[in-house]
Biotite code that builds the C-alpha atoms (Angstrom):
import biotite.structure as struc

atoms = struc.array([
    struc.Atom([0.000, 0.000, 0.000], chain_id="A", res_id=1, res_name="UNK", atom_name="CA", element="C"),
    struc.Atom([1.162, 3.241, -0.907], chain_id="A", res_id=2, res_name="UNK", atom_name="CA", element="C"),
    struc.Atom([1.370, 6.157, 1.438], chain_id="A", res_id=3, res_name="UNK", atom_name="CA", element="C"),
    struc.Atom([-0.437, 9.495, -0.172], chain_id="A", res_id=4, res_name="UNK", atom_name="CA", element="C"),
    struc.Atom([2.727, 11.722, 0.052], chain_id="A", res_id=5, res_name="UNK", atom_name="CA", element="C"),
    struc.Atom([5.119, 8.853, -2.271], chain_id="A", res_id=6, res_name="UNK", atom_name="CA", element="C"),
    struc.Atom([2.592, 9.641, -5.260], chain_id="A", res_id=7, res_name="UNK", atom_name="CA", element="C"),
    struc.Atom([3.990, 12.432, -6.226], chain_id="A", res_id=8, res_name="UNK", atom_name="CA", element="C"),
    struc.Atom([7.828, 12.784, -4.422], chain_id="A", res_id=9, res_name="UNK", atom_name="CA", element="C"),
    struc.Atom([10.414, 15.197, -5.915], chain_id="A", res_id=10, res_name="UNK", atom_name="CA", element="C"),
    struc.Atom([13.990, 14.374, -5.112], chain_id="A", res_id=11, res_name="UNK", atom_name="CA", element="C"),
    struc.Atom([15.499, 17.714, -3.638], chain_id="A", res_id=12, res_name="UNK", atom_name="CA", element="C"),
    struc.Atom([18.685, 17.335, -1.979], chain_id="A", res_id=13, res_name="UNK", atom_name="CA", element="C"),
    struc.Atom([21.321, 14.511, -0.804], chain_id="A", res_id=14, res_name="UNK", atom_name="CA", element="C"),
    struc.Atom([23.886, 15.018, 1.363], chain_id="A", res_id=15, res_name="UNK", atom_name="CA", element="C"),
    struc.Atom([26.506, 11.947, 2.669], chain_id="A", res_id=16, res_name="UNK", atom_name="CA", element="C"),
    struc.Atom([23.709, 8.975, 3.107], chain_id="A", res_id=17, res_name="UNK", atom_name="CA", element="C"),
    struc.Atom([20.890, 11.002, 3.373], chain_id="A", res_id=18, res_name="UNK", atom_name="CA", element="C"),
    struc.Atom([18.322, 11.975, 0.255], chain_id="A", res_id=19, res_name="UNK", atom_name="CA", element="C"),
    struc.Atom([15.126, 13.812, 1.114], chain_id="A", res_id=20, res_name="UNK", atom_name="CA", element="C"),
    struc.Atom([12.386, 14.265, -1.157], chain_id="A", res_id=21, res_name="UNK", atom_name="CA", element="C"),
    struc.Atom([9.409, 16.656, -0.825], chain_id="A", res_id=22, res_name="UNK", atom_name="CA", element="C"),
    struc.Atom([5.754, 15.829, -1.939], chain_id="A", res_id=23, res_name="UNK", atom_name="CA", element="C"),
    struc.Atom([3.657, 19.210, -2.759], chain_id="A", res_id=24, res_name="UNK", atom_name="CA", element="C"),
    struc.Atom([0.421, 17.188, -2.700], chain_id="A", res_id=25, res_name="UNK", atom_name="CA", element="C"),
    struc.Atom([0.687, 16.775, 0.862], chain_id="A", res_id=26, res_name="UNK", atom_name="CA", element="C"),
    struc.Atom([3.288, 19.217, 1.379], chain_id="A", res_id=27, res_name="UNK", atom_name="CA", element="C"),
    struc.Atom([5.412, 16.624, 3.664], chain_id="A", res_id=28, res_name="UNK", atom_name="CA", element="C"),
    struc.Atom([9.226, 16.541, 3.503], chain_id="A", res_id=29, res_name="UNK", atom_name="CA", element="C"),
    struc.Atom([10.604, 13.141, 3.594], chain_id="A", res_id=30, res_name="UNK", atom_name="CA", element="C"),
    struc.Atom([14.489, 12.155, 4.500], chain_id="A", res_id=31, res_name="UNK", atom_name="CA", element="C"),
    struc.Atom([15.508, 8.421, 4.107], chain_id="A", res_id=32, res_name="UNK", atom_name="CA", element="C"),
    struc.Atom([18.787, 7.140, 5.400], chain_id="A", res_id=33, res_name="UNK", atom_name="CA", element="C"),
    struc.Atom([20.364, 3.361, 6.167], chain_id="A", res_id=34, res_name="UNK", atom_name="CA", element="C"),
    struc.Atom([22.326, 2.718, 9.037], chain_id="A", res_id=35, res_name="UNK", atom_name="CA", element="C"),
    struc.Atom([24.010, -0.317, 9.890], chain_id="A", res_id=36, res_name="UNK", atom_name="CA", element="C"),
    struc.Atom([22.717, -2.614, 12.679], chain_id="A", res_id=37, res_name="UNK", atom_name="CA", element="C"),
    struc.Atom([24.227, -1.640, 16.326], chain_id="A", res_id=38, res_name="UNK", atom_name="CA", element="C"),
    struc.Atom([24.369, -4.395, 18.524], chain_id="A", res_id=39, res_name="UNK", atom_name="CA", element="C"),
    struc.Atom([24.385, -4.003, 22.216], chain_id="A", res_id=40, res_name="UNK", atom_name="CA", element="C"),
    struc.Atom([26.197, -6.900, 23.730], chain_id="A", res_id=41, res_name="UNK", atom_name="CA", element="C"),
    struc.Atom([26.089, -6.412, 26.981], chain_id="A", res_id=42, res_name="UNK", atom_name="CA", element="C"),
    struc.Atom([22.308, -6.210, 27.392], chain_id="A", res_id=43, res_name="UNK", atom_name="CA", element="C"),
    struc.Atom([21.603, -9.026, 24.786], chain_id="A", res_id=44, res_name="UNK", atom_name="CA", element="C"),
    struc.Atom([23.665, -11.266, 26.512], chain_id="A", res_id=45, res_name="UNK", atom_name="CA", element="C"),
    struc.Atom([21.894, -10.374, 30.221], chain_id="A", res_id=46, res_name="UNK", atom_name="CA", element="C"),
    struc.Atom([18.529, -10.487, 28.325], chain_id="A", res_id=47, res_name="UNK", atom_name="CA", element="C"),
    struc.Atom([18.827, -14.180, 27.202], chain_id="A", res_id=48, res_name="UNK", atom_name="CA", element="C"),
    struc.Atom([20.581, -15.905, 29.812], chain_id="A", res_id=49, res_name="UNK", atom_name="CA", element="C"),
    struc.Atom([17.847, -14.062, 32.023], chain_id="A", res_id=50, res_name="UNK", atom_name="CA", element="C"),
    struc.Atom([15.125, -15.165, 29.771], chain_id="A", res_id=51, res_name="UNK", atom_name="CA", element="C"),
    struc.Atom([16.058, -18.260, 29.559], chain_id="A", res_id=52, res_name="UNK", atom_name="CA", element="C"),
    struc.Atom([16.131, -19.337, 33.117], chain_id="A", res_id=53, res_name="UNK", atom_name="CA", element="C"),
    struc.Atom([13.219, -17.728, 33.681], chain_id="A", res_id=54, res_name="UNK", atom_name="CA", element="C"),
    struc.Atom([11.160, -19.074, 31.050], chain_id="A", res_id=55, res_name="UNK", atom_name="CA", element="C"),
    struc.Atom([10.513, -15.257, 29.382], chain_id="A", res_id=56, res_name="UNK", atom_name="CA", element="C"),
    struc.Atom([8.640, -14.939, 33.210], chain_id="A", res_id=57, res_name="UNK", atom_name="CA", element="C"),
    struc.Atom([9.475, -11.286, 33.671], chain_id="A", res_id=58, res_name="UNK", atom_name="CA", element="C"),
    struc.Atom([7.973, -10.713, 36.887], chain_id="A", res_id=59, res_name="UNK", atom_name="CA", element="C"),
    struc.Atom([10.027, -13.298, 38.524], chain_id="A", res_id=60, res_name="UNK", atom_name="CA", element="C"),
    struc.Atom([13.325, -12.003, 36.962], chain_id="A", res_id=61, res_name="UNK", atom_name="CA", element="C"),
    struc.Atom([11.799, -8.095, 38.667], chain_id="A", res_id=62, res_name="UNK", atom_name="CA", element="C"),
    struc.Atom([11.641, -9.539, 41.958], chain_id="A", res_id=63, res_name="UNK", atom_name="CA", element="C"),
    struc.Atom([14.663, -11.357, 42.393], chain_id="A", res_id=64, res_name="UNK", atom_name="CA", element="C"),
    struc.Atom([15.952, -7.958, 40.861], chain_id="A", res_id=65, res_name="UNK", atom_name="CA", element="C"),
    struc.Atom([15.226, -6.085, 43.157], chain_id="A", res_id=66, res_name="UNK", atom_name="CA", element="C"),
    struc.Atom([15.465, -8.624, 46.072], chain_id="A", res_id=67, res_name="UNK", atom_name="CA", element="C"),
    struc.Atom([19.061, -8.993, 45.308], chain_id="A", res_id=68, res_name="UNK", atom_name="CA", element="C"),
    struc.Atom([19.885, -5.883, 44.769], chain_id="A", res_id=69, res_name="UNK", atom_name="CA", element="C"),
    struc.Atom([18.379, -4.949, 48.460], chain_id="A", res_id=70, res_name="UNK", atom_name="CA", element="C"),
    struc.Atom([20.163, -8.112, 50.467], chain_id="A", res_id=71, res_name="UNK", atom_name="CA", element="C"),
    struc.Atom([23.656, -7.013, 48.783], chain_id="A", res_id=72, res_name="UNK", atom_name="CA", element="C"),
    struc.Atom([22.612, -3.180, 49.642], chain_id="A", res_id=73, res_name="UNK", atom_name="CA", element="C"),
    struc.Atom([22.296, -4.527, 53.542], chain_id="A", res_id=74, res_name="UNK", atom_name="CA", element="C"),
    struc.Atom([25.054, -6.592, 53.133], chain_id="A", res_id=75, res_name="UNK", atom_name="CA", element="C"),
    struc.Atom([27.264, -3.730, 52.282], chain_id="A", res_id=76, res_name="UNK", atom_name="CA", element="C"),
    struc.Atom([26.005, -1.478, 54.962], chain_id="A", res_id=77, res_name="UNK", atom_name="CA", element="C"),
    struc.Atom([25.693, -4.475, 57.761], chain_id="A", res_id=78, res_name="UNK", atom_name="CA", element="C"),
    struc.Atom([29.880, -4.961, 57.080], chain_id="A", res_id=79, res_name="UNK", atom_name="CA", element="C"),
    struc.Atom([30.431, -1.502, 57.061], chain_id="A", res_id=80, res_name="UNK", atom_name="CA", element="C"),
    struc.Atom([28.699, -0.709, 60.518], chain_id="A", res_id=81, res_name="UNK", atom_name="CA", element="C"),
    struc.Atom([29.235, -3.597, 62.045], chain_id="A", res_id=82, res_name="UNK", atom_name="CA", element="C"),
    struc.Atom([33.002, -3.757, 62.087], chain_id="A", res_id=83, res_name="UNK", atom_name="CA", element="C"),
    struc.Atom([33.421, -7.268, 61.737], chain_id="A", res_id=84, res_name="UNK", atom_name="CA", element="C"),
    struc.Atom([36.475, -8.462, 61.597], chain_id="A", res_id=85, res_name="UNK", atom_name="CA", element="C"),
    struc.Atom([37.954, -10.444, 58.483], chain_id="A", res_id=86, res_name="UNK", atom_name="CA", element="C"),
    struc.Atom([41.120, -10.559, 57.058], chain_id="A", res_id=87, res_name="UNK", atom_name="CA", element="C"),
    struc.Atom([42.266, -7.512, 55.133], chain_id="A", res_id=88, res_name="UNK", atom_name="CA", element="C"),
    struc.Atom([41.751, -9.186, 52.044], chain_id="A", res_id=89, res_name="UNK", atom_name="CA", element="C"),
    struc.Atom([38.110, -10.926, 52.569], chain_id="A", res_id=90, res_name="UNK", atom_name="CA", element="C"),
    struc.Atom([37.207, -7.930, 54.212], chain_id="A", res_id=91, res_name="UNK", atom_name="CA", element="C"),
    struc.Atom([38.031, -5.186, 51.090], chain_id="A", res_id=92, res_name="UNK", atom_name="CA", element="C"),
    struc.Atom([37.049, -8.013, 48.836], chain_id="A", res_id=93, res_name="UNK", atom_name="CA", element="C"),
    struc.Atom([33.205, -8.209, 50.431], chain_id="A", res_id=94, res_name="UNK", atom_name="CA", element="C"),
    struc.Atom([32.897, -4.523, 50.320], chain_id="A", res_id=95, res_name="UNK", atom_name="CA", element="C"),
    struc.Atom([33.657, -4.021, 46.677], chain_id="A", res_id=96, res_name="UNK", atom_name="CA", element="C"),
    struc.Atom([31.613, -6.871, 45.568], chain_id="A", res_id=97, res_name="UNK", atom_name="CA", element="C"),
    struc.Atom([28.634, -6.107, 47.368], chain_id="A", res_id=98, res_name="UNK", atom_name="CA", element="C"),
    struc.Atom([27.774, -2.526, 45.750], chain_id="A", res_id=99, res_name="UNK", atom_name="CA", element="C"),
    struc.Atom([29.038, -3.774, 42.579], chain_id="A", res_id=100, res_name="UNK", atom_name="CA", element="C"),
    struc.Atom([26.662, -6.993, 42.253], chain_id="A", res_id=101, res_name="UNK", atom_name="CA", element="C"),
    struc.Atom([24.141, -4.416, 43.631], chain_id="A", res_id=102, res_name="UNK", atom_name="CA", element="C"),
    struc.Atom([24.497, -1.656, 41.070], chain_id="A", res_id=103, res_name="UNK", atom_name="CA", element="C"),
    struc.Atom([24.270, -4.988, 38.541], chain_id="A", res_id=104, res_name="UNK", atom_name="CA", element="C"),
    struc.Atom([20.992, -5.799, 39.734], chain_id="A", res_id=105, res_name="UNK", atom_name="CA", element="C"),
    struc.Atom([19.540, -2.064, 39.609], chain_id="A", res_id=106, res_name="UNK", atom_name="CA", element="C"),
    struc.Atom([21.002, -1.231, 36.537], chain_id="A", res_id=107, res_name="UNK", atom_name="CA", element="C"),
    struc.Atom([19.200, -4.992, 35.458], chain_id="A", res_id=108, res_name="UNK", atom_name="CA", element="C"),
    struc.Atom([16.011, -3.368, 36.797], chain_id="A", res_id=109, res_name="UNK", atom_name="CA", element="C"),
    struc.Atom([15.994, 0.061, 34.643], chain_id="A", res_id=110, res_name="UNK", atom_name="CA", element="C"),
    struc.Atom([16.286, -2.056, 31.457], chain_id="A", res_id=111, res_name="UNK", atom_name="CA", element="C"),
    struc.Atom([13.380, -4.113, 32.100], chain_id="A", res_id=112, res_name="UNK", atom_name="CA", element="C"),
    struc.Atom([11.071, -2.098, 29.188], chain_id="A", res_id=113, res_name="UNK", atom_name="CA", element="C"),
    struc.Atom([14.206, -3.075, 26.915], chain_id="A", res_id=114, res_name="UNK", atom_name="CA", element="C"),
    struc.Atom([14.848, -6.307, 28.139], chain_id="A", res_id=115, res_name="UNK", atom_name="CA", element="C"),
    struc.Atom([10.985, -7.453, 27.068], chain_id="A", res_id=116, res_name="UNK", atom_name="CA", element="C"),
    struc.Atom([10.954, -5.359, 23.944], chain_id="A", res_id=117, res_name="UNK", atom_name="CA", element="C"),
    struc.Atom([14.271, -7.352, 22.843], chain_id="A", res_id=118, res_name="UNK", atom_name="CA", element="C"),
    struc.Atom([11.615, -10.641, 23.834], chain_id="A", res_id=119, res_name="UNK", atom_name="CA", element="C"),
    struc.Atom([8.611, -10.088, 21.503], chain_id="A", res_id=120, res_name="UNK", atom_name="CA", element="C"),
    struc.Atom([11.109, -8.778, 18.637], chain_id="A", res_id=121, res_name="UNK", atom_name="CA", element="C"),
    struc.Atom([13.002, -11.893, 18.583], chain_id="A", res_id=122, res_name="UNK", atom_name="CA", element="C"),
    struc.Atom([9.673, -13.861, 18.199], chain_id="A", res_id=123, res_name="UNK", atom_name="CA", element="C"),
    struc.Atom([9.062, -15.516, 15.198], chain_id="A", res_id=124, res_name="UNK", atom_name="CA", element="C"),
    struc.Atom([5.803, -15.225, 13.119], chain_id="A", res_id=125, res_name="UNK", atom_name="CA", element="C"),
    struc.Atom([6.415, -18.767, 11.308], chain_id="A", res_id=126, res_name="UNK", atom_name="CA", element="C"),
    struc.Atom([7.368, -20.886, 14.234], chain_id="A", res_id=127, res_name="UNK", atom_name="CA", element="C"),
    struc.Atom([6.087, -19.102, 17.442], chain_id="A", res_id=128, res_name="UNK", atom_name="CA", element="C"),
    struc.Atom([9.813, -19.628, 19.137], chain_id="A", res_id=129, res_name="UNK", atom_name="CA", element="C"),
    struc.Atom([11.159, -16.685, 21.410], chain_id="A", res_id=130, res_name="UNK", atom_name="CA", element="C"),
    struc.Atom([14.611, -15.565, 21.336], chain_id="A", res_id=131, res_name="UNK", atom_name="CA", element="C"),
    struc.Atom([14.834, -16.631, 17.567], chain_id="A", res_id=132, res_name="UNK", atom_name="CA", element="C"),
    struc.Atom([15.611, -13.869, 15.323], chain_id="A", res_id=133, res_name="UNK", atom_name="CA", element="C"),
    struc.Atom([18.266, -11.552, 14.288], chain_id="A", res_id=134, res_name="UNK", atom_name="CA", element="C"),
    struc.Atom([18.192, -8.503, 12.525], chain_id="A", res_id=135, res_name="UNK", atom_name="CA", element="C"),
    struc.Atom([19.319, -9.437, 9.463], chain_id="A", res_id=136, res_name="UNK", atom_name="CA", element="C"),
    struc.Atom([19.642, -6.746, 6.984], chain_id="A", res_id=137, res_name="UNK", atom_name="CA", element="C"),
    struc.Atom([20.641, -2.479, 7.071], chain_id="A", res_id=138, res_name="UNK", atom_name="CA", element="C"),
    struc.Atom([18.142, -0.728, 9.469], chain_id="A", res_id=139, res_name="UNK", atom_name="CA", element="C"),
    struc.Atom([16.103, 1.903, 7.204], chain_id="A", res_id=140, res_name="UNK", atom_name="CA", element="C"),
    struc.Atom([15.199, 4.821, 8.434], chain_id="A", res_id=141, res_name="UNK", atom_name="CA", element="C"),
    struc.Atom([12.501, 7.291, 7.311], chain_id="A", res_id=142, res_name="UNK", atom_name="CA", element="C"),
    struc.Atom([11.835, 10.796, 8.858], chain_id="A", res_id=143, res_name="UNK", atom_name="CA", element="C"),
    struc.Atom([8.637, 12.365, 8.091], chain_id="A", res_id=144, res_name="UNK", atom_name="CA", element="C"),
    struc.Atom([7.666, 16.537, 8.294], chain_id="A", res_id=145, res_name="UNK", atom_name="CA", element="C"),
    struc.Atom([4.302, 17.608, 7.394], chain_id="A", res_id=146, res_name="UNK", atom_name="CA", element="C"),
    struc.Atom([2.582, 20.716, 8.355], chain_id="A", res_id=147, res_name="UNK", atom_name="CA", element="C"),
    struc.Atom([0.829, 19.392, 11.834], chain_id="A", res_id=148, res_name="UNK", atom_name="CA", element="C"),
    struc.Atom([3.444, 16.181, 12.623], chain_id="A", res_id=149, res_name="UNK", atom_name="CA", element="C"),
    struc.Atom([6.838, 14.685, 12.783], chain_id="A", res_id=150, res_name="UNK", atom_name="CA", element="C"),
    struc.Atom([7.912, 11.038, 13.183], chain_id="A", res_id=151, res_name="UNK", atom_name="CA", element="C"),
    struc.Atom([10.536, 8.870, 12.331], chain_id="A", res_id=152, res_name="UNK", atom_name="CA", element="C"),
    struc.Atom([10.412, 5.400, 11.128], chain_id="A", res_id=153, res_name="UNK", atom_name="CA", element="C"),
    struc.Atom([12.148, 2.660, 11.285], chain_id="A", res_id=154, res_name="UNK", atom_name="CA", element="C"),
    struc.Atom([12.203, -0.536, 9.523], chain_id="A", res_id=155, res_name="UNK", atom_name="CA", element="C"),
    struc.Atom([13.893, -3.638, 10.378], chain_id="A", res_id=156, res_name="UNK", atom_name="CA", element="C"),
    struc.Atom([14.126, -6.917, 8.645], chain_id="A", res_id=157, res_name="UNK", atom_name="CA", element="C"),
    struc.Atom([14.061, -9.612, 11.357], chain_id="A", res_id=158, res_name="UNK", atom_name="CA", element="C"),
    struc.Atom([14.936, -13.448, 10.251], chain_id="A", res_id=159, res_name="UNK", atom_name="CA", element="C"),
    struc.Atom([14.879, -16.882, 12.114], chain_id="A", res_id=160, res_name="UNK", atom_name="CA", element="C"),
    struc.Atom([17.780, -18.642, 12.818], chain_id="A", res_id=161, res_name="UNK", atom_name="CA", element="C"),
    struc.Atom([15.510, -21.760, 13.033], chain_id="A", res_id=162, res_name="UNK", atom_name="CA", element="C"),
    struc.Atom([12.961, -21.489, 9.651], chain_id="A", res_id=163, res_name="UNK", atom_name="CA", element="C"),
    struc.Atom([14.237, -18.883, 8.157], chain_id="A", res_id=164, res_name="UNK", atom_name="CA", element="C"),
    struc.Atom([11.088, -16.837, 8.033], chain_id="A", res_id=165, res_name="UNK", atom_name="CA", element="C"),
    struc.Atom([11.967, -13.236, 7.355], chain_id="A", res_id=166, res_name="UNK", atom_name="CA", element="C"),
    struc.Atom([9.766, -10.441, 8.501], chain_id="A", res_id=167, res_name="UNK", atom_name="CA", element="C"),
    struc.Atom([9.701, -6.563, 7.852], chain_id="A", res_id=168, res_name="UNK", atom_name="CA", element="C"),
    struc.Atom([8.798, -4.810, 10.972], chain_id="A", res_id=169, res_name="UNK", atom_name="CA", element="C"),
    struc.Atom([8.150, -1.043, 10.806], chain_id="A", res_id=170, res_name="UNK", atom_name="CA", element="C"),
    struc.Atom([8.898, 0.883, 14.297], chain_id="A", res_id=171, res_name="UNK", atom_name="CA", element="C"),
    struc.Atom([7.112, 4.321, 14.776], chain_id="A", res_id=172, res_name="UNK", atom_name="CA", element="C"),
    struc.Atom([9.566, 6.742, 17.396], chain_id="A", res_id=173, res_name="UNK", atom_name="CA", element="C"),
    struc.Atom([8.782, 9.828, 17.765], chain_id="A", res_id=174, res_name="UNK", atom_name="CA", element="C"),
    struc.Atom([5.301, 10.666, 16.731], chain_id="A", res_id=175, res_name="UNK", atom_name="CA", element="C"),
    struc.Atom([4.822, 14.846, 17.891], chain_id="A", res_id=176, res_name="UNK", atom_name="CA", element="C"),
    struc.Atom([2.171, 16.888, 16.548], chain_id="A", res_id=177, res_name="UNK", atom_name="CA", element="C"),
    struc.Atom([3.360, 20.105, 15.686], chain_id="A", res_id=178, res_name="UNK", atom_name="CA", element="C"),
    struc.Atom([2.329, 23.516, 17.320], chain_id="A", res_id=179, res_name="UNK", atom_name="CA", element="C"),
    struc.Atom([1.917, 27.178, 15.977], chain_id="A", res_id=180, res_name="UNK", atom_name="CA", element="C"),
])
């Protein structure tokens, strides 16, 4: 299906990657880019070893979140007040770990909205299996300005490392309407 403002696009400018068009029917400026796929290690590696122990059971991974990140929080404070007294070693060595394991944990707990987004994504469509696709091609990206909004677009091409299946998802971000 094609949107009313590519009927009648004009090519008016491209500069490095980027080419932007302009349709006077709508009056809508349009700039289109590719960018290559970023991976972010660290959190895809957390999200599906997480994921996968808890069966994609994302209230259970929230609570033992934030439950560990509270016992190593009191563990930290009950060997700092308490004065116990270890070896030099054990006892530097159990108040660096404790605040570090704890700032894990929190920092686990802010990415939970990324964490499940990163779940249904990697669904696929063909064979129902979680944590099965990649993004397999350039990330497109479209950025639209008419008269009353703004958004930008992206699309992804998603395929599964078990069938195959590819899939063309299209991500709204950023949808403003625009004042006078």
């Amino acid at each position: 299906m094609q949107e009313p403002y590519e009927e009648d696009m004009i090519k008016i400018k491209r500069e490095n990657e980027k080419i932007t068009y302009y349709s006077p029917s709508t009056k809508t400026h349009i700039t289109e880019w590719k960018r290559e796929i970023e991976q972010d290690f660290s959190l895809k590696i957390f999200t599906d070893w997480l994921i996968k122990i808890s069966r994609g059971n994302f209230t259970v991974i929230k609570v033992v979140s934030y439950g560990l990140t509270l016992i190593f929080y009191l563990l930290y404070i009950a060997f700092l007040f308490s004065g116990i007294l270890f070896d030099d070693l054990a006892n530097g060595l159990l108040t660096f770990i404790g605040p570090v394991i704890a700032f894990i944990c929190l920092y686990l707990t802010f990415e939970f909205p990324k964490m499940k987004e990163v779940y249904h994504d990697t669904r696929c469509g063909n064979c129902g299996k979680y944590l099965a696709c990649g993004e397999s091609k350039c990330l497109e990206i479209k950025e639209l300005s008419a008269p009353e909004t703004y958004s930008i677009i992206e699309t992804k091409c998603w395929k599964c490392r078990f069938c195959g299946y590819e899939n063309i998802r299209n991500y709204e971000l950023y949808p403003t309407k625009k004042g006078k």
